[in-house]
LOTITOR-43883 format. One record per residue: y, x, z of N, C-alpha, C in turn. Coordinates in pm, whole numbers, padded with zeros to 5 digits, always signed. Last residue first. Layout:
<nodes>
YXZYXZYXZ ...
</nodes>
This chain:
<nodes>
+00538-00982+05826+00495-01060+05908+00457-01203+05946 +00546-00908+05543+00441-00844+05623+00455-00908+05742 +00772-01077+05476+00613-01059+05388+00529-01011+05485 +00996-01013+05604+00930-01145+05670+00803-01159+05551 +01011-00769+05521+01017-00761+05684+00929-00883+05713 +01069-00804+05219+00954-00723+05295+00919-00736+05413 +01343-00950+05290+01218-01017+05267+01088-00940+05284 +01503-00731+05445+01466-00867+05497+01327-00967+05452 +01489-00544+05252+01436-00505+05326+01415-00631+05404 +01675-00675+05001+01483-00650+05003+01391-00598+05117 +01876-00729+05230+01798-00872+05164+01672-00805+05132 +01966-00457+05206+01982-00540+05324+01865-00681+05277 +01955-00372+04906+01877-00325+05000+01867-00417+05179 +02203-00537+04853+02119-00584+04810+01962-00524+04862 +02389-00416+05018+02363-00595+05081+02249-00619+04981 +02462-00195+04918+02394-00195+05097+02360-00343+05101 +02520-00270+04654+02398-00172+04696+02346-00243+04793 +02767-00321+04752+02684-00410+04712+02523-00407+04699 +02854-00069+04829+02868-00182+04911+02750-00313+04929 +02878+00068+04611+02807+00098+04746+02804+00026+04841 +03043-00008+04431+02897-00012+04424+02793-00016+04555 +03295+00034+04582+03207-00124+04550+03123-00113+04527 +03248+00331+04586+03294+00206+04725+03214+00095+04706 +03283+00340+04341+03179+00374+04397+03141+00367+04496 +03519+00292+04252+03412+00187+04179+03327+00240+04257 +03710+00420+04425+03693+00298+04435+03572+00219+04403 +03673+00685+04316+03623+00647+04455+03640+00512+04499 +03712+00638+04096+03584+00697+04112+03530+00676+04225 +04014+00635+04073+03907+00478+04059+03792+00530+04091 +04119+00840+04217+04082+00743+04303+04044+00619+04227 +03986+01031+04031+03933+01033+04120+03989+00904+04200 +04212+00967+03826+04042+00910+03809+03975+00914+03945 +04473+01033+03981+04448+00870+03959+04247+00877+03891 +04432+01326+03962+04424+01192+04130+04396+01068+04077 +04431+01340+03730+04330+01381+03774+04294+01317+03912 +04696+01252+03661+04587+01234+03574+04472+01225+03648 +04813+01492+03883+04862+01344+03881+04735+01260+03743 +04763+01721+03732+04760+01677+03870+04734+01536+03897 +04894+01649+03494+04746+01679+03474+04694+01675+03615 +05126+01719+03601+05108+01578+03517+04953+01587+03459 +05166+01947+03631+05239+01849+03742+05142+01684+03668 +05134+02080+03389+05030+02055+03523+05076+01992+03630 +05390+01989+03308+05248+01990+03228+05121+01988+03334 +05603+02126+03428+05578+01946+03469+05414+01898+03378 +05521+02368+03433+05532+02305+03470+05506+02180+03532 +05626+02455+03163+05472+02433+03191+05413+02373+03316 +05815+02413+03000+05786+02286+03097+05648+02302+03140 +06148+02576+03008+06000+02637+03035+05962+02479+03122 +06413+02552+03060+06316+02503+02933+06201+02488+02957 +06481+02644+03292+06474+02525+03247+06407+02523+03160 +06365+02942+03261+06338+02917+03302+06358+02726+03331 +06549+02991+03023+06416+02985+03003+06347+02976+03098 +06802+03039+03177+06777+02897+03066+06634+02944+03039 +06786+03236+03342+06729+03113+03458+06775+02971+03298 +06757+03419+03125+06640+03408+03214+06632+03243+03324 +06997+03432+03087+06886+03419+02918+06783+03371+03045 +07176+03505+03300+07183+03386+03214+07082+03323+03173 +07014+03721+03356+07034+03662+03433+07050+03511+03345 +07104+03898+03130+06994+03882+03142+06979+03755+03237 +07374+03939+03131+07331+03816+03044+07167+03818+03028 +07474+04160+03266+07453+04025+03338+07425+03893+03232 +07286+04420+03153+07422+04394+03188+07380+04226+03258 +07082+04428+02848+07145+04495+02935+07294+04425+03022 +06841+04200+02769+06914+04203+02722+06989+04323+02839 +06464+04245+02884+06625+04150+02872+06712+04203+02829 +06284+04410+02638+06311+04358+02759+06442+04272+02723 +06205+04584+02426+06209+04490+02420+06238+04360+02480 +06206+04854+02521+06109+04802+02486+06069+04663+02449 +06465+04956+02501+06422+04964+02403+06290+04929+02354 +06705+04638+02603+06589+04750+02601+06522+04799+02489 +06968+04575+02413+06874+04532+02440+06788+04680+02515 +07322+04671+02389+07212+04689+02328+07088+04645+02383 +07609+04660+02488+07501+04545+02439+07364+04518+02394 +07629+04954+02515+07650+04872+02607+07554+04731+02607 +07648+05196+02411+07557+05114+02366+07548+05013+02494 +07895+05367+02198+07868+05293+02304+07733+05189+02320 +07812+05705+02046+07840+05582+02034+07865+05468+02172 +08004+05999+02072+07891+05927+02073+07896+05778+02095 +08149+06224+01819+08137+06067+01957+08028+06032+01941 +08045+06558+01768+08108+06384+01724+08101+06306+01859 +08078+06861+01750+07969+06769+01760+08017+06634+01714 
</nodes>
């Protein structure tokens, strides 16, 4: 028959990690690299800061609102009486 070969280094055959302990390696460096991450870490953070001007400008609106309804309801009050 013949030798058979060694296939020690050889990859999966479906394409997977690598065989043996350099999967481990390949895997926690693509796991640094990998910034998807800090990408939604940072679309998080985007998204707090509108919501808290949204809730600011709409504070002040609402404020000013209440004092300008405060006064038309005062003068209606002293029209009808």
């Amino acid at each position: 028959m013949g030798q058979t070969r060694s296939a020690q280094r050889l990859p999966h055959a479906a394409g997977g990690p690598a065989a043996g302990r350099l999967s481990a390696r390949f895997s926690l460096k693509s796991f640094w690299r990998d910034e998807s991450g800090a990408t939604a870490i940072e679309y998080g953070l985007i998204a707090s800061l509108i919501f808290l001007v949204i809730v600011t400008s709409v504070t002040a609106f609402g404020n000013k609102t209440t004092d300008i309804m405060d006064r038309v309801s005062a003068a209606i009050a002293g029209a009808i009486s």
